[in-house]
C-alpha positions as CSV (number, residue, x, y, z in Angstrom):
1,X,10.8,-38.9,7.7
2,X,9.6,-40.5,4.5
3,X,6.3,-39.0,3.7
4,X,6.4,-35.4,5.0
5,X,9.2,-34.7,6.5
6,X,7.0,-32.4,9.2
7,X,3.9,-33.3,9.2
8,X,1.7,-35.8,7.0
9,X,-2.0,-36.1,6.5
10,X,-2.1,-33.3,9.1
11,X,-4.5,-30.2,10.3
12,X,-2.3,-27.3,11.5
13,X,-3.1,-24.3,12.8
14,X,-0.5,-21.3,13.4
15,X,2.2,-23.6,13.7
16,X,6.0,-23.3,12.4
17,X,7.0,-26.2,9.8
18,X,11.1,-25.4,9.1
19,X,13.6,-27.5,8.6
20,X,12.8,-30.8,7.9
21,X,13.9,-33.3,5.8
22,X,12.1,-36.3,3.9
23,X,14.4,-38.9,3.1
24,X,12.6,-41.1,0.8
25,X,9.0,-40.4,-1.0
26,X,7.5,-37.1,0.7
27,X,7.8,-33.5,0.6
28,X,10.2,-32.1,3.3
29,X,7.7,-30.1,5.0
30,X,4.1,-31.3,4.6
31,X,2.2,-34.0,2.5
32,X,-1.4,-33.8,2.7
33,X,-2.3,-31.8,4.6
34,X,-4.8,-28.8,5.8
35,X,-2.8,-25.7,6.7
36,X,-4.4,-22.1,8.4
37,X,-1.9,-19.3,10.2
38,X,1.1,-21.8,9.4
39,X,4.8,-21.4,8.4
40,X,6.0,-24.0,6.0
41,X,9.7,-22.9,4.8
42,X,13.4,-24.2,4.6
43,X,12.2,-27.6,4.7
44,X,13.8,-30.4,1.4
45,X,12.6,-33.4,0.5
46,X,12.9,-35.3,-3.0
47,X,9.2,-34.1,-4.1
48,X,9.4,-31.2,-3.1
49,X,10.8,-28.4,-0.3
50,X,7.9,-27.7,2.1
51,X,4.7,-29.5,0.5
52,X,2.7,-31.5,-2.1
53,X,-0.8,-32.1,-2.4
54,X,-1.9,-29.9,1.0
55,X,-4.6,-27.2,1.2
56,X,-2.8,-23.3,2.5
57,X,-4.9,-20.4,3.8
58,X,-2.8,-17.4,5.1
59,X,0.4,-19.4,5.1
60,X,3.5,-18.2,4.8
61,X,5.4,-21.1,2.0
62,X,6.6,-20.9,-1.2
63,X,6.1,-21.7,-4.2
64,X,2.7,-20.0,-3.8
65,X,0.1,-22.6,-2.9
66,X,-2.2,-20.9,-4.4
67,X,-5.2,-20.7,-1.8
68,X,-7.0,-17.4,0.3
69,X,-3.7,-14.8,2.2
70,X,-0.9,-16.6,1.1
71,X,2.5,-15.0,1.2
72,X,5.6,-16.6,-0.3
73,X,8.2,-13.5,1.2
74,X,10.8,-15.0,3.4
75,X,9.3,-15.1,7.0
76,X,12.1,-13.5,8.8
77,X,12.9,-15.8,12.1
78,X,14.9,-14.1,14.9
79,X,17.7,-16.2,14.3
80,X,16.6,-19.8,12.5
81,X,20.4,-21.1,12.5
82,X,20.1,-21.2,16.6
83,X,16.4,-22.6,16.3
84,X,14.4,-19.3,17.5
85,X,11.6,-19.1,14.9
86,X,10.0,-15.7,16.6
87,X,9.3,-13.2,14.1
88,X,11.5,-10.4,13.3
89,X,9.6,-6.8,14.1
90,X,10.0,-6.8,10.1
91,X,8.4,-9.7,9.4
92,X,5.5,-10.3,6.7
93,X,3.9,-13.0,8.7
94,X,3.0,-10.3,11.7
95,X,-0.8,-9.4,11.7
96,X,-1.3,-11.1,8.3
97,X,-3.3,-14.5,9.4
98,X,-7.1,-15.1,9.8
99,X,-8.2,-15.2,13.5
100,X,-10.9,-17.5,12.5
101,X,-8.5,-19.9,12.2
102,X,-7.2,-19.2,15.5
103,X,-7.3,-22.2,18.0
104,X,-6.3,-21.6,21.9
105,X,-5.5,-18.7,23.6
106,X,-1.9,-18.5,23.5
107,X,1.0,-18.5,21.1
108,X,3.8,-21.2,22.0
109,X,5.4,-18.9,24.1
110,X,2.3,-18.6,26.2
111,X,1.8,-15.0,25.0
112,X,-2.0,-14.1,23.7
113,X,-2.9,-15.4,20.4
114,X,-3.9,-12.6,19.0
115,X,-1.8,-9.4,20.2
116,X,-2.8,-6.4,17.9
117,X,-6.0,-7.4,16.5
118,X,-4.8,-9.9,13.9
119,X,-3.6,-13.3,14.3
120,X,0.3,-13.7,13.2
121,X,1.4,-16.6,11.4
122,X,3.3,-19.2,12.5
123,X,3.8,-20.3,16.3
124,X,4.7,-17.1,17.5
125,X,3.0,-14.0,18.5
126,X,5.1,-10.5,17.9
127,X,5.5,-8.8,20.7
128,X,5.9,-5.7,19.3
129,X,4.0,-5.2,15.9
130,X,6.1,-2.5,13.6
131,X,7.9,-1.8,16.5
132,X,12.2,-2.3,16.3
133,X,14.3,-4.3,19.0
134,X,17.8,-2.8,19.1
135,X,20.3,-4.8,20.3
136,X,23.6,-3.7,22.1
137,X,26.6,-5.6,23.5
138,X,30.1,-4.9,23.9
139,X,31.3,-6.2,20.8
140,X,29.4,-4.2,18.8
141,X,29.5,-0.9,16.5
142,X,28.1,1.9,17.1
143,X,28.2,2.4,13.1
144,X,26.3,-1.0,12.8
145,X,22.4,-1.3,11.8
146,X,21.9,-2.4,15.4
147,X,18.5,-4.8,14.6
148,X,20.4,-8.1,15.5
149,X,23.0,-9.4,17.5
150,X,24.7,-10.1,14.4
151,X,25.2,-6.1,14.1
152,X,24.6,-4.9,17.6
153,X,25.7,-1.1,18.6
154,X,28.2,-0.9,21.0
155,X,26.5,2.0,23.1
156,X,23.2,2.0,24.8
157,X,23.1,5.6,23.5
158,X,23.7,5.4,20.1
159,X,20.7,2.2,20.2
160,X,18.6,5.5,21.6
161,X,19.3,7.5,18.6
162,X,18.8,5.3,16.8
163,X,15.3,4.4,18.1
164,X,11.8,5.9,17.1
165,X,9.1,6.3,18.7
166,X,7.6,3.2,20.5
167,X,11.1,1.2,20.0
């Protein structure tokens, strides 16, 4: 786009703003905008990465817009190179929105909005707040961290030892 690579002169709510590009004047993420519950990150433009002149409130963006429950710590997608931007179990955008600015009932997944008492950022619900996924397949270690495919354990028991409580 040229003005905004995402979004211009836009209201969002708990939406996911990555990886777009402004070609000519804009920002790469947003210009202008009004932001609640969103993600605005890994966006480039030539004024700017993810925004200019927009109004954050419990965004997840950097640099810090300044604003009421902004975070600027990465947002740790599930896998952003393959285009899944769930949240991570580790994630700093899990439980750390406003549910006033909640609007609808379900995430884009069509999970509830609002899973364990406090709106996420971004377009997607956790499914399991402070909870860890492991992940096994048979190229994997059983030596590996096991919290992605990326370094998956080979076993299904050595995911179980690995595990805690509500895992």
């Amino acid at each position: 786009g040229d003005e905004g690579g995402g979004t211009c002169w836009g209201t969002l709510n708990n939406c996911t703003v990555v990886s777009n590009i402004s070609t000519y004047a804009g920002p790469g993420g947003v210009l202008n905008g009004t932001l609640t519950n969103c993600i605005v990150y890994g966006n480039s433009g030539p004024y700017g990465p993810n925004y200019s002149n927009a109004t954050f409130n419990y965004c997840c963006t950097m640099p810090d817009p300044g604003g009421t429950g902004n975070i600027t710590n990465n947002p740790q997608f599930v896998n952003a190179a393959a285009g899944n931007y769930r949240l991570q179990a580790t994630s700093p955008c899990i439980d750390a929105g406003n549910n006033a600015g909640v609007v609808g009932a379900e995430d884009l997944d069509g999970n509830p909005r609002i899973m364990y008492g406090t709106v996420d950022i971004g377009a997607y619900e956790a499914l399991s707040a402070g909870v860890t996924n492991w992940y096994v397949a048979t190229n994997g270690n059983d030596s590996a961290e096991g919290t992605s495919w990326a370094n998956a354990k080979r076993a299904i028991r050595a995911a179980i030892d690995a595990a805690t409580s509500n895992d």
